[in-house]
SENUFI-81650 format. One line per field, with one value per residue (C-alpha): residue number from 0; x, y, z. Coordinates in pm, whole numbers. Layout:
# residues N
n <- NUM, ...
xx <- X, ...
yy <- Y, ...
zz <- Z, ...
# end
This chain:
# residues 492
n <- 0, 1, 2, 3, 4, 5, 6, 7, 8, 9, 10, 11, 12, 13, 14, 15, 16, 17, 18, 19, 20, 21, 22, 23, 24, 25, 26, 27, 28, 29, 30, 31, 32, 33, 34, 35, 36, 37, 38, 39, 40, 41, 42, 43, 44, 45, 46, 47, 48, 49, 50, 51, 52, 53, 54, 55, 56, 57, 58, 59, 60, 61, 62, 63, 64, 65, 66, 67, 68, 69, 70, 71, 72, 73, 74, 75, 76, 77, 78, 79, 80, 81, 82, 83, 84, 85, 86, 87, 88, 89, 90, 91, 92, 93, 94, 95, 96, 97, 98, 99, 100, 101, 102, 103, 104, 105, 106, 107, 108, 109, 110, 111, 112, 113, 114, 115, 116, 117, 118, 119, 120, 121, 122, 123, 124, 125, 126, 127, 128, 129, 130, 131, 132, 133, 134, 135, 136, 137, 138, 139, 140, 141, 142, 143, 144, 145, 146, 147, 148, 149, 150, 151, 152, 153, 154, 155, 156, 157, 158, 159, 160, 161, 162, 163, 164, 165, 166, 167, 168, 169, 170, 171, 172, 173, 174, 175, 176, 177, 178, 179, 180, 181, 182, 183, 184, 185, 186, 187, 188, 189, 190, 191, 192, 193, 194, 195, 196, 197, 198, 199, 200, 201, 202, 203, 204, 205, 206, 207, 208, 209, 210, 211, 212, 213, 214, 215, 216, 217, 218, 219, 220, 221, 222, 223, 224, 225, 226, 227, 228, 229, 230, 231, 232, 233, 234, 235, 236, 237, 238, 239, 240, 241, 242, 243, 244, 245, 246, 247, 248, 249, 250, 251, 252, 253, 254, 255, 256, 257, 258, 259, 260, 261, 262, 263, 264, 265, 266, 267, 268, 269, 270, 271, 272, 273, 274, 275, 276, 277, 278, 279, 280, 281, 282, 283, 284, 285, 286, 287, 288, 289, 290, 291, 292, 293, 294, 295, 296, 297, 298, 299, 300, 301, 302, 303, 304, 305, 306, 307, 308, 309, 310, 311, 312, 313, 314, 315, 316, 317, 318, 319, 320, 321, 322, 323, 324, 325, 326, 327, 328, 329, 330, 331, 332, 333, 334, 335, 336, 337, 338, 339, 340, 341, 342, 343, 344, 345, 346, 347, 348, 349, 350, 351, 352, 353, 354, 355, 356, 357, 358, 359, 360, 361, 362, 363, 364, 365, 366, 367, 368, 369, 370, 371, 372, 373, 374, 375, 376, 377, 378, 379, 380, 381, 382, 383, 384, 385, 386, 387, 388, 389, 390, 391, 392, 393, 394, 395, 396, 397, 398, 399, 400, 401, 402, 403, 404, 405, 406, 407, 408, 409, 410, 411, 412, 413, 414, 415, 416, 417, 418, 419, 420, 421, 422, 423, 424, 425, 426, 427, 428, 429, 430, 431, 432, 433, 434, 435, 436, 437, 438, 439, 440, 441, 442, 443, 444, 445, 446, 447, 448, 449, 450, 451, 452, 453, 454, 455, 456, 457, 458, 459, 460, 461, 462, 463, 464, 465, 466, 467, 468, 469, 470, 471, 472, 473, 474, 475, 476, 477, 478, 479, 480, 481, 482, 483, 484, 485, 486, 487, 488, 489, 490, 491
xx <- 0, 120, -50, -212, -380, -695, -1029, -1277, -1579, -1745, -1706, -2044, -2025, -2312, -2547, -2693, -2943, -3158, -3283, -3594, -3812, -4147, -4472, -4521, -4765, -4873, -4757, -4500, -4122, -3987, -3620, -3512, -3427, -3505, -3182, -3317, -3066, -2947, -2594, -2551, -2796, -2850, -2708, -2736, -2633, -2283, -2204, -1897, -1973, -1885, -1865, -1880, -1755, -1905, -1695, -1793, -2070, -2432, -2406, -2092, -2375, -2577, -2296, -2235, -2614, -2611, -2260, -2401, -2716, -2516, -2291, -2561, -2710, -2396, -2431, -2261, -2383, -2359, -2261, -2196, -1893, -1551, -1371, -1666, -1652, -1453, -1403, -1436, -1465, -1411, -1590, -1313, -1360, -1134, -1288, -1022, -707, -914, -1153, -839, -670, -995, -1015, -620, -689, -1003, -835, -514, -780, -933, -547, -483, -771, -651, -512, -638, -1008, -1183, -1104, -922, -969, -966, -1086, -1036, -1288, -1415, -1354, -1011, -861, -974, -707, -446, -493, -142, 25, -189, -103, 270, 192, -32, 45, -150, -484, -576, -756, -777, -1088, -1143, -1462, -1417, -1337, -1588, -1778, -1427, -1565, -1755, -1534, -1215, -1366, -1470, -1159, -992, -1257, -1381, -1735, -1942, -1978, -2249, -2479, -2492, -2586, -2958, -3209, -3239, -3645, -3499, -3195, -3224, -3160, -3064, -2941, -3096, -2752, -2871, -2982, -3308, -3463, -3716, -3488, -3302, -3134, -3219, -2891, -2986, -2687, -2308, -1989, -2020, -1948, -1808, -1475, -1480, -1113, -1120, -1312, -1171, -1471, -1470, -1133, -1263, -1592, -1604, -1857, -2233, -2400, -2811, -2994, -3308, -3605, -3765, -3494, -3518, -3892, -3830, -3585, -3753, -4101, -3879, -3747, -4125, -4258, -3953, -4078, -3880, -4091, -3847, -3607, -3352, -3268, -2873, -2566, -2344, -2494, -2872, -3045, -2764, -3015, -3094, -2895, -2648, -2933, -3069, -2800, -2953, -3303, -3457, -3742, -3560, -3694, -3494, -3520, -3922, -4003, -3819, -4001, -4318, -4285, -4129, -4431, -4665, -4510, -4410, -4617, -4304, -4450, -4150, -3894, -3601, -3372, -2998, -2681, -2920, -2698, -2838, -2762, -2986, -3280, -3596, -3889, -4068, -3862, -3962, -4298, -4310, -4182, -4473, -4758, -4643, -4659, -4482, -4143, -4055, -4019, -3645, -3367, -2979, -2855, -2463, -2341, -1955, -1873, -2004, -1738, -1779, -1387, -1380, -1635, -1479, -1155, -1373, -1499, -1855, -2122, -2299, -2217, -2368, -2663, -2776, -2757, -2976, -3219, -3300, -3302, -3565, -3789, -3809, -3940, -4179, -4347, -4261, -4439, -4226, -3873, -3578, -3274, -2981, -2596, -2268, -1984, -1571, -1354, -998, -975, -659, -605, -931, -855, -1038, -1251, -1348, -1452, -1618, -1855, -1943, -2068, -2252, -2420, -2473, -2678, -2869, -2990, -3010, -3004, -3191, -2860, -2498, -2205, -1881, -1565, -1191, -1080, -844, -580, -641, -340, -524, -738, -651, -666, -328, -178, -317, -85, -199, -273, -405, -249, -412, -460, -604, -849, -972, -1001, -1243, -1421, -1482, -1585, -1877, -1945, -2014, -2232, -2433, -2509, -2690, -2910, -2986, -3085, -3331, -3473, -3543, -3701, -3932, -4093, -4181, -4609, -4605, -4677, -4512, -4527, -4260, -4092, -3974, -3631, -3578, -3722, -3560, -3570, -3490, -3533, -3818, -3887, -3769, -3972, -3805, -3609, -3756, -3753, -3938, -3957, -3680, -3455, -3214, -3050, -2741, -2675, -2944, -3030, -3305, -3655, -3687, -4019, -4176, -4352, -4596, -4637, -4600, -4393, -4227, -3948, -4070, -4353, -4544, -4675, -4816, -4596, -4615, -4274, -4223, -3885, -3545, -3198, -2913, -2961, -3248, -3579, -3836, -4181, -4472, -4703, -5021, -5320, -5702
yy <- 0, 350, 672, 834, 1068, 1020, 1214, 1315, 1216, 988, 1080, 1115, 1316, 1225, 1506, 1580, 1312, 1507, 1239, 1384, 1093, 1133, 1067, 684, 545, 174, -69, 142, 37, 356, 247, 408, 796, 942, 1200, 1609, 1893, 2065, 2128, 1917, 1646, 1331, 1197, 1408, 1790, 1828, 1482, 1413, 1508, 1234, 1297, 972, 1009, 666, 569, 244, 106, 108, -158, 57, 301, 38, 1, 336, 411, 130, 251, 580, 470, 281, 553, 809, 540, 548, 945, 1107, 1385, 1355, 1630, 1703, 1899, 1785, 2077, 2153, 1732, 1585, 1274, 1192, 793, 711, 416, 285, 106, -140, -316, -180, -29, 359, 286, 250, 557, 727, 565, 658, 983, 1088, 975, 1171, 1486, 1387, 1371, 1743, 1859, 1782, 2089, 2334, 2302, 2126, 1772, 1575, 1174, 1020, 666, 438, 123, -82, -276, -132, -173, -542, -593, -371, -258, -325, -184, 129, 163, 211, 400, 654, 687, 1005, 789, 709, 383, 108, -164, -380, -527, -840, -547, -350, -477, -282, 76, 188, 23, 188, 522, 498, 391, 686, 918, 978, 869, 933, 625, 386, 553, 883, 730, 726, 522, 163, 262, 565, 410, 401, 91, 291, 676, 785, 914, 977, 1300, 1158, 1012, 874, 548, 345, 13, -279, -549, -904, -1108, -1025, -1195, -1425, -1791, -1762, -1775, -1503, -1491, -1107, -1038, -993, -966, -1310, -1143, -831, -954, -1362, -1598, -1560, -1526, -1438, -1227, -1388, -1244, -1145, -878, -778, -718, -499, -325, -241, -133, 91, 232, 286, 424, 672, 783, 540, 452, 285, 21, -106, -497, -550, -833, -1026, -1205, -1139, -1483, -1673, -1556, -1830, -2101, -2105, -2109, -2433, -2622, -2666, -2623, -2779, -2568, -2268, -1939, -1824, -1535, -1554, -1613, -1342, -1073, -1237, -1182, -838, -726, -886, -702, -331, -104, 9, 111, -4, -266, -319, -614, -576, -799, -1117, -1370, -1510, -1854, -1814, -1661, -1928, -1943, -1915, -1586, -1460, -1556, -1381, -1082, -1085, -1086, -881, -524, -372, -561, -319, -446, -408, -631, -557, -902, -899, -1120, -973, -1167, -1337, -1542, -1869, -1904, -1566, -1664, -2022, -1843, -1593, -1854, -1750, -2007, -1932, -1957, -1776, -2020, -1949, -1635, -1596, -1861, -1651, -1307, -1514, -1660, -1315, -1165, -1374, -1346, -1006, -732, -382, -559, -355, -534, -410, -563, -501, -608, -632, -560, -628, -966, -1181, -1375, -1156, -1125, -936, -1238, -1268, -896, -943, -1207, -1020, -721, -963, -1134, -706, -645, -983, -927, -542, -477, -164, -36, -161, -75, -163, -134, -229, -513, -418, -645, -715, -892, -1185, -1307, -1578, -1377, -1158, -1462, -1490, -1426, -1240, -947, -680, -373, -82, 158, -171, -233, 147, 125, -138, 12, 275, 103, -103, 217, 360, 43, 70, 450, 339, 60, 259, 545, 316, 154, 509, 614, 371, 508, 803, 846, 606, 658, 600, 610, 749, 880, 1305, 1302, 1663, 1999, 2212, 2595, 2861, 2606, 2804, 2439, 2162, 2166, 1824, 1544, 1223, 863, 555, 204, 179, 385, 351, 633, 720, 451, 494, 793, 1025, 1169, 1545, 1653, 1966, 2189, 2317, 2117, 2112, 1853, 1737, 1464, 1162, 1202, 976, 1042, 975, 1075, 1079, 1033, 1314, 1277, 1061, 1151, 872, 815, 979, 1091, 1393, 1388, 1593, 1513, 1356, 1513, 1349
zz <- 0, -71, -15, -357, -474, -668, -765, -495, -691, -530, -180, 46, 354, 511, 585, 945, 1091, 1375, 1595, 1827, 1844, 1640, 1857, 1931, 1733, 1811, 1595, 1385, 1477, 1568, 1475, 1182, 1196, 855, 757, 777, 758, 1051, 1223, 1474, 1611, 1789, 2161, 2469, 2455, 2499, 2396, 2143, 1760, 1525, 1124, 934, 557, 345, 48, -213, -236, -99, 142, 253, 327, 527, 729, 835, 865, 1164, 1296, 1331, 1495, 1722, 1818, 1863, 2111, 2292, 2337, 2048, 1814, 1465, 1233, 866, 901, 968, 1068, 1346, 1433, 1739, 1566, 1190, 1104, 724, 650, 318, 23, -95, -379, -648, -697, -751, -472, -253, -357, -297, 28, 139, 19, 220, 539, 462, 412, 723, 945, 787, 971, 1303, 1458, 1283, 1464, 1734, 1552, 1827, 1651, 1290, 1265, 1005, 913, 653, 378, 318, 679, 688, 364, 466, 824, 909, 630, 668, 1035, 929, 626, 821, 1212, 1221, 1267, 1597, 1548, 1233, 1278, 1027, 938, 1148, 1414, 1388, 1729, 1911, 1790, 2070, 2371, 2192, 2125, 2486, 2650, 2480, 2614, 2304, 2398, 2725, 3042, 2955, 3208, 2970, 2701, 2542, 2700, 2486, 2339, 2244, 2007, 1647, 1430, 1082, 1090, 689, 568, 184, 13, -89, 223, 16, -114, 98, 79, 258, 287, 341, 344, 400, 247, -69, -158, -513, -541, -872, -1007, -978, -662, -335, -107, 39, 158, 328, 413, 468, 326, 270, 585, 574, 781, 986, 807, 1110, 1131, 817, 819, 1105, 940, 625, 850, 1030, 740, 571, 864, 836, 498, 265, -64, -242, -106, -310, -190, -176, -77, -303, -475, -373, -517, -249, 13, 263, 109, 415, 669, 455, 547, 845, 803, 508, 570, 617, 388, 79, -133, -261, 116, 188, -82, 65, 437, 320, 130, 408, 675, 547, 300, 122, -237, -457, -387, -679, -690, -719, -755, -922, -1031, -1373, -1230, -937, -1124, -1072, -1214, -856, -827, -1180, -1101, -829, -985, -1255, -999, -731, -806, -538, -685, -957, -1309, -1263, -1238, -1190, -1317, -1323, -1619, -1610, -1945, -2260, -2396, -2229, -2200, -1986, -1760, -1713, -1588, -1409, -1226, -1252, -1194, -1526, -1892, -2182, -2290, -1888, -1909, -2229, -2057, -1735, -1984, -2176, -1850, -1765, -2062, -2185, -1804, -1672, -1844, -1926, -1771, -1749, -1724, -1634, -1596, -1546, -1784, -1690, -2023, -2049, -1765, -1835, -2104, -2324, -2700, -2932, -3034, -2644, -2668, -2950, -2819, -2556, -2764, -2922, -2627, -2568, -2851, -2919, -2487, -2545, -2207, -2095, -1872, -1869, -1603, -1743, -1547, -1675, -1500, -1194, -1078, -704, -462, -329, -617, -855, -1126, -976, -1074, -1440, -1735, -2003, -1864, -2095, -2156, -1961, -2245, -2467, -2196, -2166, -2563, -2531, -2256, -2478, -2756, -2543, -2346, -2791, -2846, -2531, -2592, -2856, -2740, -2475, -2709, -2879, -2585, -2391, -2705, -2743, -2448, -2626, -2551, -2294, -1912, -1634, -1252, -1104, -818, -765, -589, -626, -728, -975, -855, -1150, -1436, -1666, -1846, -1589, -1264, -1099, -1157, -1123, -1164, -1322, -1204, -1467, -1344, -1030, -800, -883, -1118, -1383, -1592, -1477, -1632, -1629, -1528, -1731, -1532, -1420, -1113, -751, -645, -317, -301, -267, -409, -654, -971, -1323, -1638, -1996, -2134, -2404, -2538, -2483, -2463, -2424, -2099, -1979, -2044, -2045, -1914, -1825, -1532, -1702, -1667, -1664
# end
């Protein structure tokens, strides 16, 4: 490990998360705090105030969403600002080589703040510190505390024993404790992680190094989770883990009987009124028809599924080590079509693995376009100490690798110009995330069942209209760009 430098984009400070309890009301699980904007909020007055800076992924931002719960339970104050913060926790990413610069960096950022404020701690955790905790703790003495992910349990006894955190007897009372601190700008969508860790042993992947293998949440827990988080005001939750079809699979090697993902949806949609639910990280290998069934007839699942295919040359995925090939991966793309009505399928595709020639490439821009998939990720493949692929030959030249990126990133532009126009005249439901203030056309952006946050384009909303976040609404698509669309609110 050395310390980099590397773009900022990408970094979420999370915003303030005030935390006066609403009014109990009788069977609503007061445990999730939904994020509002103020300065400084949470624990008892005067307690410590703790900035937590998220990097990586969205079940990254699960994480810190429960760390900061728990530490607010434990008396501390949360806060948005690092220079006004006693302690600042960066919560790392180390999934690839950019994620760890970015990672590196924002704790360097964090150490040069010490000194010239009130900022007396820096605290590294995650993903990153599990890998390379020691090396990091040589590399960058100026942080007071590493805890990897296996760690994690040792935050609030070490921030305590430094007197970092109040006694036990200050902290809040147990009723009063949140389970989830909302740490997003659109309250509205949260995510909802059901597993941790992964069995695959994917050449190129290094979570089962950071984060062990597949363990399942009880779905008890997770019901009470996700009712927390609706009666906090979330209308869309997004379902995340590994690989999210693995759900339940370790907990039936115990219990024949024992739920897995459909009785999961079920109990999920029994117990919460949470509008939308959207499926990511489906493995096309773990795809059922039960699942897909289930899919068609329940309305609440969204019409949407994130299926990660990575390759489609047969030979790459073989020494990918993925558990599906490409006639399974057409298979699933066809069980769903044929049952699910207005699908959007999306994927994500790694260019430039070891050992890909052009004829590799080229099958996969052909598997591309015959599937047409609605929305493609594509990342160049990033060598990763650890993984079996480190130890591949064949490596592909960097700038041949970002030459193909570009090239699929060309051919995808295109399908996804001709898919989003389609749409043209139809309508939609969809959700408002934000208003637009000084726009004389656009009045809001907001989103379709076909369209993700963050990851997905957007639908600009033509006013006039008066329109709150998170609220829901009827559009009639109007025109298409690349990636996103423009609507007008449709009127009776």
């Amino acid at each position: 490990m050395s310390r980099a430098t590397s773009p900022k984009a990408g970094t979420r400070s999370l915003p303030v998360f005030p935390l006066s309890p609403e009014p109990v009301r009788a069977g609503v699980p007061l445990d999730v705090v939904a994020a509002r904007h103020s300065v400084v909020s949470g624990g008892p007055a005067g307690g410590p105030r703790v900035a937590l800076i998220t990097l990586g992924c969205d079940k990254n931002t699960v994480d810190s969403e429960r760390m900061l719960a728990t530490l607010i339970g434990q008396g501390a104050r949360v806060t948005s600002e690092v220079e006004d913060a006693d302690v600042v926790i960066v919560n790392t990413c180390g999934f690839i080589q950019e994620a760890k610069e970015q990672s590196i960096e924002t704790i360097l950022e964090a150490c040069a703040a010490k000194g010239r404020g009130r900022l007396a701690a820096v605290v590294a955790v995650g993903c990153l510190v599990e890998r390379h905790g020691a090396e990091l703790a040589a590399e960058i003495p100026e942080v007071d505390l590493f805890l990897g992910l296996t760690d994690l349990p040792k935050l609030i006894p070490e921030l305590r024993r430094r007197g970092y955190l109040p006694e036990p007897d200050e902290a809040v009372p147990l009723m009063e404790r949140p389970l989830r601190v909302l740490s997003t700008a659109t309250p509205h969508t949260s995510y909802l992680k059901i597993s941790e860790g992964c069995d695959h042993t994917c050449a190129f992947c290094a979570i089962p190094l950071m984060r062990g293998l597949h363990r399942s949440q009880p779905v008890e827990e997770l019901v009470r989770e996700a009712a927390g988080l609706g009666a906090a005001g979330v209308k869309e939750l997004n379902i995340v883990s590994q690989d999210t079809t693995w759900y339940g699979r370790d907990l039936r090697r115990h219990d024949a009987r024992a739920p897995l993902l459909p009785d999961l949806l079920r109990a999920l949609l029994a117990g919460t009124d949470v509008p939308w639910y959207r499926l990511f990280y489906m493995y096309p290998s773990g795809i059922t028809r039960e699942m897909v069934e289930l899919i068609a007839s329940e309305s609440r699942i969204l019409p949407y599924l994130d299926m990660p295919i990575q390759h489609g040359s047969d030979r790459i995925l073989e020494l990918m080590r993925r558990p599906e090939r490409r006639a399974t991966i057409l298979e699933r793309v066809a069980w769903l079509r044929e049952v699910v009505p207005n699908l959007t399928l999306r994927t994500t595709v790694i260019v430039g693995f070891p050992g890909e020639t052009d004829d590799d490439f080229r099958e996969m821009l052909d598997l591309l376009e015959e599937v047409s998939f609605d929305r493609v990720g594509a990342f160049a493949y990033s060598l990763e100490e650890g993984t079996r692929a480190a130890e591949f030959g064949g490596q592909v030249p960097p700038e041949e690798a970002r030459d193909r990126l570009e090239e699929l990133l060309d051919a995808q532009r295109g399908i996804s110009l001709d898919r989003n126009s389609a749409l043209i005249g139809t309508v939609a439901e969809a959700m408002v995330d934000e208003r637009v203030e000084g726009d004389p056309e656009y009045v809001a952006v907001v989103r379709t069942h076909a369209q993700a946050l963050d990851i997905d384009g957007v639908t600009h909303l033509r006013g006039p209209a008066e329109v709150d976040p998170g609220t829901m609404l009827e559009v009639h698509i109007v025109d298409a760009l690349d990636y996103d669309l423009v609507a007008e609110v449709r009127t009776r």
